[in-house]
Biotite code that builds the C-alpha atoms (Angstrom):
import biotite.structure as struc

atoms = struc.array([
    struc.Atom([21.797, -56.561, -25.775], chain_id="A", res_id=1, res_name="UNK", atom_name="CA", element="C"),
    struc.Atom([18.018, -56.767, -25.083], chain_id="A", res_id=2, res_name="UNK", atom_name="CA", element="C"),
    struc.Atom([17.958, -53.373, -22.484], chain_id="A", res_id=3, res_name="UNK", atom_name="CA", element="C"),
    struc.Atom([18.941, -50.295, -22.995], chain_id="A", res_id=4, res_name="UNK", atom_name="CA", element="C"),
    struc.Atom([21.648, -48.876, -21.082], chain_id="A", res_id=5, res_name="UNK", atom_name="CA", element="C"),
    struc.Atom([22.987, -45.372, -20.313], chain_id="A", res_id=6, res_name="UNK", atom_name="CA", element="C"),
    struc.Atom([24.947, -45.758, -23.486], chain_id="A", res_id=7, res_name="UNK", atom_name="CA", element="C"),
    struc.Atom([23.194, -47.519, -26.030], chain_id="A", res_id=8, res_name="UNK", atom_name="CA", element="C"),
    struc.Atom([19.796, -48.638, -27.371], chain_id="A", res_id=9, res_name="UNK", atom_name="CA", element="C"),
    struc.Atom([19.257, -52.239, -26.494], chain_id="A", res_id=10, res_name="UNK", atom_name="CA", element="C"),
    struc.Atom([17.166, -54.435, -30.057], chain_id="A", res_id=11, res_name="UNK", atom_name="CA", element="C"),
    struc.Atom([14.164, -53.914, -28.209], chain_id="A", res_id=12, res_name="UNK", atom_name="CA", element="C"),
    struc.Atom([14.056, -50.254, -28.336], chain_id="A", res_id=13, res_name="UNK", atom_name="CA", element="C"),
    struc.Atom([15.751, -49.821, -32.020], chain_id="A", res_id=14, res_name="UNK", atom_name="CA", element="C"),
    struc.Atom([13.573, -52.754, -32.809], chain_id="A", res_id=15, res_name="UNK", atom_name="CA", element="C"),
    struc.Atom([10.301, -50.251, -31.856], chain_id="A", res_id=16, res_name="UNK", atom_name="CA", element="C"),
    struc.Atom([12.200, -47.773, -33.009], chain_id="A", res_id=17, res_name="UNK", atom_name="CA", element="C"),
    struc.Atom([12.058, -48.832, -36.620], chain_id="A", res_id=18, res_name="UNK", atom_name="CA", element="C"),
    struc.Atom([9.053, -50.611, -37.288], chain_id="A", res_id=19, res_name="UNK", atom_name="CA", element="C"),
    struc.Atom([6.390, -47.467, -36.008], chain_id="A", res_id=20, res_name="UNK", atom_name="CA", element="C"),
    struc.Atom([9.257, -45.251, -38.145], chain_id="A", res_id=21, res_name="UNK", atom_name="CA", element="C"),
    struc.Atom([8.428, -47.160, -41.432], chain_id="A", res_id=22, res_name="UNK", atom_name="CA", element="C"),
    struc.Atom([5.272, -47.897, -40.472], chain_id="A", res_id=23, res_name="UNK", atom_name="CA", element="C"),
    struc.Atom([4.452, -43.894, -39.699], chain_id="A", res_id=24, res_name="UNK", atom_name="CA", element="C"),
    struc.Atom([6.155, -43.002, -42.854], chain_id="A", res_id=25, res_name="UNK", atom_name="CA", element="C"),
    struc.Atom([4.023, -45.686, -45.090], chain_id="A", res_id=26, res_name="UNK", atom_name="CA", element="C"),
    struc.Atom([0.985, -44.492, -43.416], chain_id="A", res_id=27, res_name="UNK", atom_name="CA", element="C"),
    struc.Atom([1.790, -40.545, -44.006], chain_id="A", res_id=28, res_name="UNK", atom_name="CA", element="C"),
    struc.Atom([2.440, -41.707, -47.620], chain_id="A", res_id=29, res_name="UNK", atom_name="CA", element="C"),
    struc.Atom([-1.375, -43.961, -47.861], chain_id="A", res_id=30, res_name="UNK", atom_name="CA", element="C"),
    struc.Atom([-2.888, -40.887, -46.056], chain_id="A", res_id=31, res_name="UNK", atom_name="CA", element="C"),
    struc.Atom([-1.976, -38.811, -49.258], chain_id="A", res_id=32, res_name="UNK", atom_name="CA", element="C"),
    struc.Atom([-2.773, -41.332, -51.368], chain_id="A", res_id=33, res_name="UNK", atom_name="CA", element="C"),
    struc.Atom([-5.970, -41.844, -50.220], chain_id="A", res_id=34, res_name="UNK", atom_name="CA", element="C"),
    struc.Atom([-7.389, -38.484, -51.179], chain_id="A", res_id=35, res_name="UNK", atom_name="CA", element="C"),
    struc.Atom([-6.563, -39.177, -55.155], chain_id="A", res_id=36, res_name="UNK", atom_name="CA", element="C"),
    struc.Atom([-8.239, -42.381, -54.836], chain_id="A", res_id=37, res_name="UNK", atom_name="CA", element="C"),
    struc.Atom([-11.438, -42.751, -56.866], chain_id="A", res_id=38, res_name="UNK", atom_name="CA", element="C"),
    struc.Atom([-13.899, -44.215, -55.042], chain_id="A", res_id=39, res_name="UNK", atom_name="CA", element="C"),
    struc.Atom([-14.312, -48.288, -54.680], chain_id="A", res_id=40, res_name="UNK", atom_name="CA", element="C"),
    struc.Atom([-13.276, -51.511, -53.908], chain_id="A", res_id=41, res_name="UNK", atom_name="CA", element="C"),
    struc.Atom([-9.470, -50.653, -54.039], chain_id="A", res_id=42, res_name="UNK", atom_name="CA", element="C"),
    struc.Atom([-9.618, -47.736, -52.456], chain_id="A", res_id=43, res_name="UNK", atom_name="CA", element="C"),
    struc.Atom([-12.068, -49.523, -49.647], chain_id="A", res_id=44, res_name="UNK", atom_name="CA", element="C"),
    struc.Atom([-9.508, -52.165, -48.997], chain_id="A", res_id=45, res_name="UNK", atom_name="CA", element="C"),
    struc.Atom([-6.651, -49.107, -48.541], chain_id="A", res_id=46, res_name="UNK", atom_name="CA", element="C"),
    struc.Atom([-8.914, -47.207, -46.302], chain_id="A", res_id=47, res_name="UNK", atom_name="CA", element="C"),
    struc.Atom([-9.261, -50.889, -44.328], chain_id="A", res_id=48, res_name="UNK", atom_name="CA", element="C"),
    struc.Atom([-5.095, -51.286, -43.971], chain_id="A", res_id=49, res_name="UNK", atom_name="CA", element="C"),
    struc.Atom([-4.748, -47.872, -43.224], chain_id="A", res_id=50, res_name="UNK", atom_name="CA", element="C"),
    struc.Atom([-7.407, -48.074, -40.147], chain_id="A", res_id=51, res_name="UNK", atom_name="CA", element="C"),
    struc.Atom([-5.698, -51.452, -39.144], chain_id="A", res_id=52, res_name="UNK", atom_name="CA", element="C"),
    struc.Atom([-2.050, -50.294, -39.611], chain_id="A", res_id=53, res_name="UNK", atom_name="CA", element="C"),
    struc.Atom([-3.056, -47.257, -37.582], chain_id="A", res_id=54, res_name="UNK", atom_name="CA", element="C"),
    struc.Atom([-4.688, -49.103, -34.905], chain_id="A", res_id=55, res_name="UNK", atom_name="CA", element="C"),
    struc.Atom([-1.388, -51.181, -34.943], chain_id="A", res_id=56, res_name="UNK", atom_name="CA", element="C"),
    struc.Atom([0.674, -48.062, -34.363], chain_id="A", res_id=57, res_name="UNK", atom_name="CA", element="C"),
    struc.Atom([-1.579, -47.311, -30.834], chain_id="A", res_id=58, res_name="UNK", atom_name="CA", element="C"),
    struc.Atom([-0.619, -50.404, -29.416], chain_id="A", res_id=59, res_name="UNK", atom_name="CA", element="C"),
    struc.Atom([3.313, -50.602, -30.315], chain_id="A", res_id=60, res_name="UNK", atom_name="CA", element="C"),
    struc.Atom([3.118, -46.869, -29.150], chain_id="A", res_id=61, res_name="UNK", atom_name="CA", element="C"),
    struc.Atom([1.943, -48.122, -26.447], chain_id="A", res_id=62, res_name="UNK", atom_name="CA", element="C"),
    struc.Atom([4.209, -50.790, -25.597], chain_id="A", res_id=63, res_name="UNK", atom_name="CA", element="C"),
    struc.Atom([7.280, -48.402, -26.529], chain_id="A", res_id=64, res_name="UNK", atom_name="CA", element="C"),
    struc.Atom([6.192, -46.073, -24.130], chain_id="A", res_id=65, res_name="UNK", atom_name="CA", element="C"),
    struc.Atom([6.126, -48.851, -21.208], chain_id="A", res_id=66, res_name="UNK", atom_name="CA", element="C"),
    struc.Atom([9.696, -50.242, -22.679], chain_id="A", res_id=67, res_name="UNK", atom_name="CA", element="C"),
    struc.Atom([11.073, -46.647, -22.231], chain_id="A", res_id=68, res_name="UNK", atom_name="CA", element="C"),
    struc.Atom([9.972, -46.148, -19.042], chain_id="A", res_id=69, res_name="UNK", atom_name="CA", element="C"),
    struc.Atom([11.510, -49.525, -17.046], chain_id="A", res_id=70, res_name="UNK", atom_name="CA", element="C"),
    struc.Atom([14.566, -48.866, -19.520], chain_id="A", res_id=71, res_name="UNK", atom_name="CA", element="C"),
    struc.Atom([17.072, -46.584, -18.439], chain_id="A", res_id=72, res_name="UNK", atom_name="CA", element="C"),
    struc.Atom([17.627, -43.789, -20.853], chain_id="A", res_id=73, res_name="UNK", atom_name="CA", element="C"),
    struc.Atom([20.818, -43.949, -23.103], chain_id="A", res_id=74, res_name="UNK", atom_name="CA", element="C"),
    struc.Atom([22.760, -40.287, -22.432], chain_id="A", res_id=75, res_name="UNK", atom_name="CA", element="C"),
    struc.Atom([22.599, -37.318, -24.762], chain_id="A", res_id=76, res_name="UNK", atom_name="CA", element="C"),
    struc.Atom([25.735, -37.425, -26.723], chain_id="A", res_id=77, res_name="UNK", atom_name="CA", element="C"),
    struc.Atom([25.235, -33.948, -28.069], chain_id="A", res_id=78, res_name="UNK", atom_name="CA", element="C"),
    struc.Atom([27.671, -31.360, -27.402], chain_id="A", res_id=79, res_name="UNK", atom_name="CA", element="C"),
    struc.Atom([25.122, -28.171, -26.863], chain_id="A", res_id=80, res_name="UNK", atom_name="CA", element="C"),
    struc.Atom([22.708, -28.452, -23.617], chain_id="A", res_id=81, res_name="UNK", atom_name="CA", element="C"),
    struc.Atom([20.080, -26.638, -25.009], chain_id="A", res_id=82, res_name="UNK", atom_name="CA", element="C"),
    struc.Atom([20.011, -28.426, -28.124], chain_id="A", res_id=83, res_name="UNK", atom_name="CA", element="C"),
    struc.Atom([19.979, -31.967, -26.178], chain_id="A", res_id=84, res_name="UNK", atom_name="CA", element="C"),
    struc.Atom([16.878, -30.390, -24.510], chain_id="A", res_id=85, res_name="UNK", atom_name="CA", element="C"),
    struc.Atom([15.539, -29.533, -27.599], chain_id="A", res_id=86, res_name="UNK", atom_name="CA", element="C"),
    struc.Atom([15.597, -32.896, -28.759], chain_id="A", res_id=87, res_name="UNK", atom_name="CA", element="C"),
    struc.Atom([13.899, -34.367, -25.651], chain_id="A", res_id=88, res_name="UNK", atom_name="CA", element="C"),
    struc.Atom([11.334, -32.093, -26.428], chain_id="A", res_id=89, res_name="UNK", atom_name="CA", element="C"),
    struc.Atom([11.110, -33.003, -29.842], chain_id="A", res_id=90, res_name="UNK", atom_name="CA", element="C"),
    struc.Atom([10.668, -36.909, -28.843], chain_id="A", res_id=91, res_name="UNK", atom_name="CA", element="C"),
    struc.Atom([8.155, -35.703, -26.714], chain_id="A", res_id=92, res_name="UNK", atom_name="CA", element="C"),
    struc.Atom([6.047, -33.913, -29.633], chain_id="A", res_id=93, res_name="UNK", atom_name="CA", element="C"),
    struc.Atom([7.055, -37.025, -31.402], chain_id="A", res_id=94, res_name="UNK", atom_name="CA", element="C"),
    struc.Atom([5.534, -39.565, -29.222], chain_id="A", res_id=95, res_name="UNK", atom_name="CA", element="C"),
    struc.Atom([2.608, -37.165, -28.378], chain_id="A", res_id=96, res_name="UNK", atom_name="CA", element="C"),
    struc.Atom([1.608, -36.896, -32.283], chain_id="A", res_id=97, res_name="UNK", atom_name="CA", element="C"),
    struc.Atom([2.106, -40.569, -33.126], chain_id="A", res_id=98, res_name="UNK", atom_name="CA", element="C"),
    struc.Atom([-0.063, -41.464, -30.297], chain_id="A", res_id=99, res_name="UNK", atom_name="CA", element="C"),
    struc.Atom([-2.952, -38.386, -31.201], chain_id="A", res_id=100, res_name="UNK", atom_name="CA", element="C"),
    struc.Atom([-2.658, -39.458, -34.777], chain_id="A", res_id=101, res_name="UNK", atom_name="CA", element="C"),
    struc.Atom([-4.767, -43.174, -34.357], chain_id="A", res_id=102, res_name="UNK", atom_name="CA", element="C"),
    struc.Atom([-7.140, -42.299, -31.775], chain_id="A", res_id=103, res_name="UNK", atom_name="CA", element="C"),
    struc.Atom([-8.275, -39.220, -34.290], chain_id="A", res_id=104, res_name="UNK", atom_name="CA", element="C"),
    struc.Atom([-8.536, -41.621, -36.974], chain_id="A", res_id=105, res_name="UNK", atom_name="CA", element="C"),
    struc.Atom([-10.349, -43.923, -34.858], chain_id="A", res_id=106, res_name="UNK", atom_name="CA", element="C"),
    struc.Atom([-12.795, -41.296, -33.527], chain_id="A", res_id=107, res_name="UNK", atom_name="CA", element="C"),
    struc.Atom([-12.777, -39.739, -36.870], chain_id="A", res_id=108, res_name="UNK", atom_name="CA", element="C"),
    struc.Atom([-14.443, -43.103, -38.250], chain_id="A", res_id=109, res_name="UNK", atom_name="CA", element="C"),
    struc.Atom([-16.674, -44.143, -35.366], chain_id="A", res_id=110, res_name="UNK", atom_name="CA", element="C"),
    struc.Atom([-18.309, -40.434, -35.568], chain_id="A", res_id=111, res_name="UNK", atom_name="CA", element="C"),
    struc.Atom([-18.491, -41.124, -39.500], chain_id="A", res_id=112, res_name="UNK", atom_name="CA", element="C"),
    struc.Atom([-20.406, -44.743, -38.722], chain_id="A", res_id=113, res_name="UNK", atom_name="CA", element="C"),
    struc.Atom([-17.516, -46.500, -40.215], chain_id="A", res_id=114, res_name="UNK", atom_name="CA", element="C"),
    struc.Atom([-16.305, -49.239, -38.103], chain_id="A", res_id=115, res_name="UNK", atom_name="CA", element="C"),
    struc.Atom([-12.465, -50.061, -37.762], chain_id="A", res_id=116, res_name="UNK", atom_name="CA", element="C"),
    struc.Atom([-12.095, -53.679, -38.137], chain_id="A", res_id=117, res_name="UNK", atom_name="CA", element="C"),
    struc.Atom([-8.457, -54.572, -37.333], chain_id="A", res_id=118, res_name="UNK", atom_name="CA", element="C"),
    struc.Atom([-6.867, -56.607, -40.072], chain_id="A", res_id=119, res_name="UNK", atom_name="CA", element="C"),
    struc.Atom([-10.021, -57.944, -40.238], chain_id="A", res_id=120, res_name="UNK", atom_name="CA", element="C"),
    struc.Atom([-9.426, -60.204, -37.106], chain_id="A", res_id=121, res_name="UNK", atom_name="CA", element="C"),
    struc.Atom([-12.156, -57.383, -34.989], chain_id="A", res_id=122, res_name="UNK", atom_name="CA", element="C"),
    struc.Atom([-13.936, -54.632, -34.312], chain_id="A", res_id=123, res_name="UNK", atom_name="CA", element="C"),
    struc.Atom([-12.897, -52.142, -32.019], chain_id="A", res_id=124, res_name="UNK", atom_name="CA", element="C"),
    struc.Atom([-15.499, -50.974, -29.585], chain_id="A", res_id=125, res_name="UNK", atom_name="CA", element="C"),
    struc.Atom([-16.742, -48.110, -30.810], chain_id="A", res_id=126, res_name="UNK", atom_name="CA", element="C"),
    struc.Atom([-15.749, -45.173, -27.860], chain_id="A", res_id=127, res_name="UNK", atom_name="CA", element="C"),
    struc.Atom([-18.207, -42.117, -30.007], chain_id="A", res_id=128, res_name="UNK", atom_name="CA", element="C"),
    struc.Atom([-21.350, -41.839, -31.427], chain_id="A", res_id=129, res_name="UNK", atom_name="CA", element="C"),
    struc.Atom([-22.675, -41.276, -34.936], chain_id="A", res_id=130, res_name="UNK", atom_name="CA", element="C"),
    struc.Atom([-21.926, -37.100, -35.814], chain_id="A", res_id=131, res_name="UNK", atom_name="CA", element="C"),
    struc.Atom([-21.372, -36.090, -38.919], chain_id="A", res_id=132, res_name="UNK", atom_name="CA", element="C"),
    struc.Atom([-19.855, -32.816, -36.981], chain_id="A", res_id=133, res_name="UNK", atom_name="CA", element="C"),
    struc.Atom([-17.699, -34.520, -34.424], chain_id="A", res_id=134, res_name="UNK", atom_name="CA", element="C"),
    struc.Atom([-16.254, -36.489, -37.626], chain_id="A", res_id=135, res_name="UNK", atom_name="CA", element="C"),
    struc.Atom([-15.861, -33.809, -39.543], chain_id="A", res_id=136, res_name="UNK", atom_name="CA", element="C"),
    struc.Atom([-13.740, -32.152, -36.180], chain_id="A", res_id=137, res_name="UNK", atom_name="CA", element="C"),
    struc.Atom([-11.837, -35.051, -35.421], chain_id="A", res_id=138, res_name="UNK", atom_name="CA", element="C"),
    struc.Atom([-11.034, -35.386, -39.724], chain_id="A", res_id=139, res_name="UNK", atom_name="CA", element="C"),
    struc.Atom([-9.663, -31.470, -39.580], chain_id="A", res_id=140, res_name="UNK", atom_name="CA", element="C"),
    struc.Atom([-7.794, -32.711, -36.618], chain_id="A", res_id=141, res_name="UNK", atom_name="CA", element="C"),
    struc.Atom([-6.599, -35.830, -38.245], chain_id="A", res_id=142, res_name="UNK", atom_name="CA", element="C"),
    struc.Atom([-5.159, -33.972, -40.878], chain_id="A", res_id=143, res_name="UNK", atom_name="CA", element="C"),
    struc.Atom([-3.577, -31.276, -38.798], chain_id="A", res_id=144, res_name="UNK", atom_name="CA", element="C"),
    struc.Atom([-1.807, -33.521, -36.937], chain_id="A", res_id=145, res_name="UNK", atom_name="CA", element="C"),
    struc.Atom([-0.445, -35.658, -39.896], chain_id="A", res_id=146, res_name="UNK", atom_name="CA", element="C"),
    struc.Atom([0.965, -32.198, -41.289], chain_id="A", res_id=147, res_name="UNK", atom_name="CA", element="C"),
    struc.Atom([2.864, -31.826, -37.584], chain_id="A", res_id=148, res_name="UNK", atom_name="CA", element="C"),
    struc.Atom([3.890, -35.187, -37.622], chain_id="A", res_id=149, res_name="UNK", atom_name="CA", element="C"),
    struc.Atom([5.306, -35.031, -40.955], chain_id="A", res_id=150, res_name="UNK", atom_name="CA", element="C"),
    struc.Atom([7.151, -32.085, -40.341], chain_id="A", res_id=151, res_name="UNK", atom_name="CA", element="C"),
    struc.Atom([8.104, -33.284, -36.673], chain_id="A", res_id=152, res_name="UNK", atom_name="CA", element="C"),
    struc.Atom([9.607, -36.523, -38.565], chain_id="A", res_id=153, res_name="UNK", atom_name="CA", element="C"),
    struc.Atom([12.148, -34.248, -41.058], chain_id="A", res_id=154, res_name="UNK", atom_name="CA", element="C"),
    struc.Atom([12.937, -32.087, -38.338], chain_id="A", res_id=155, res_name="UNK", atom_name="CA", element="C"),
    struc.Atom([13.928, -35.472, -36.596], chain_id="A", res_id=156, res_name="UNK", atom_name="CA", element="C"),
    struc.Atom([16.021, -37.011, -39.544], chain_id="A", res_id=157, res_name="UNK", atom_name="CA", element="C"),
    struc.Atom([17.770, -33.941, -39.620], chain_id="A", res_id=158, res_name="UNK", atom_name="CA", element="C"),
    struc.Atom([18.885, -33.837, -36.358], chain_id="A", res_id=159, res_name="UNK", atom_name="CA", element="C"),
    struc.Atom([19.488, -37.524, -36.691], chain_id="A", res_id=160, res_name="UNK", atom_name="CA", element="C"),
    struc.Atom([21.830, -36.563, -39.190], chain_id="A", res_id=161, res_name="UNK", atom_name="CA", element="C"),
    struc.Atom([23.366, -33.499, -38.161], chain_id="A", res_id=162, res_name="UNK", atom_name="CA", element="C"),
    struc.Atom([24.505, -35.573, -34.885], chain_id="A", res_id=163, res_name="UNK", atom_name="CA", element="C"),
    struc.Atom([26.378, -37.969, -37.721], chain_id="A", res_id=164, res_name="UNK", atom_name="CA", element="C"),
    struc.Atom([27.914, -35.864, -40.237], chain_id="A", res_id=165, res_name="UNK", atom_name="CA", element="C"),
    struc.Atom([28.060, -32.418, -38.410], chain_id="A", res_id=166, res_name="UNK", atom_name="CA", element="C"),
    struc.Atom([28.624, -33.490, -34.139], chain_id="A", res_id=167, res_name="UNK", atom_name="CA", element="C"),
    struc.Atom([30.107, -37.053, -35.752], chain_id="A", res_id=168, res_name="UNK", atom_name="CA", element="C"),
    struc.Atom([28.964, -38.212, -32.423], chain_id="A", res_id=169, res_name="UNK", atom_name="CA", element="C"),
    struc.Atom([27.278, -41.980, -31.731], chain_id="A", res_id=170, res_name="UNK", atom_name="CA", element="C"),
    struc.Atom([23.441, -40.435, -31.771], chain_id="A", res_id=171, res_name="UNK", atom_name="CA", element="C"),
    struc.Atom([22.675, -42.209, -34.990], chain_id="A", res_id=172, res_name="UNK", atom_name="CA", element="C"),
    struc.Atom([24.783, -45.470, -34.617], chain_id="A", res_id=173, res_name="UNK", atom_name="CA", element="C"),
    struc.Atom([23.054, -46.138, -31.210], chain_id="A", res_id=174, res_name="UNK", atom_name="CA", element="C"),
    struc.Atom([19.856, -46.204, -32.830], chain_id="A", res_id=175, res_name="UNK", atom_name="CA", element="C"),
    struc.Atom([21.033, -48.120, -35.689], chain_id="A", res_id=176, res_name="UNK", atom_name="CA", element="C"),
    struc.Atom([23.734, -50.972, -34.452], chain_id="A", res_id=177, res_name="UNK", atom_name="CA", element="C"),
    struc.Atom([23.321, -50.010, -30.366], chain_id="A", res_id=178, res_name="UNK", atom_name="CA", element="C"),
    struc.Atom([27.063, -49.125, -30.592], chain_id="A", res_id=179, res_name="UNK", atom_name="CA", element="C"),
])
């Protein structure tokens, strides 16, 4: 099933679903890594996939977004109200910080004078200019929000599997097999 329905996640959406999860995960996981890097070529060439991976991330995010919004939206399967609500909210903060995360990165380099090349395909235009102060703003809130999204994403596998092995309702499978 390519759409979504009222009961289950169509490919499409688990398909978007799972490739900005592991790709949000692996890029969490190069952030850290990239402040025990020494200096150089390797760590250049990290720095370069972790500017294009992020820059890949805006654009699926964007695309999800659209998908989810001429999609209806499966039903909460969740037996408590306020903790269905919660976890709209949640998806909310979710898709708020996974969008916030690139375009700090992005603004974070342009103020720094470092260009993001995309996979090495282009250049995006740069949107700020050279400030070693607005870099060093939009770095702090680079980092914050990687700490938040971090968080946000264990708060959301727990729920994820609290709904399996605790509600043993569908809230997992859907995501997983549509079913």
């Amino acid at each position: 099933m390519l759409k979504d329905t009222v009961e289950s996640f169509g490919w499409v959406s688990r398909l978007f679903h799972w490739v900005i999860a592991l790709m949000v995960l692996g890029m969490l996981a190069g952030g850290l890594l990239l402040g025990f890097l020494p200096g150089g070529g390797f760590k250049s060439l990290i720095v370069g996939l972790h500017k294009s991976t992020g820059a890949a991330i805006l654009v699926l995010m964007i695309f999800r977004l659209w998908w989810r919004y001429i999609n209806p939206r499966p039903r909460d399967l969740g037996p408590n109200a306020f903790e269905n609500q919660l976890g709209r909210l949640m998806h909310v903060f979710l898709y708020v910080l996974v969008l916030l995360q690139p375009i700090f990165g992005i603004l974070m380099s342009q103020a720094f004078g470092s260009p993001v090349r995309v996979f090495g395909l282009f250049t995006l235009p740069s949107i700020i200019g050279r400030s070693d102060a607005a870099g060093a703003v939009f770095s702090q809130m680079h980092t914050i929000t990687a700490v938040l999204l971090a968080i946000a994403v264990a708060v959301h596998i727990a729920a994820a599997l609290k709904h399996h092995y605790v509600d043993q309702d569908r809230t997992l499978m859907r995501m997983i097999s549509g079913k």
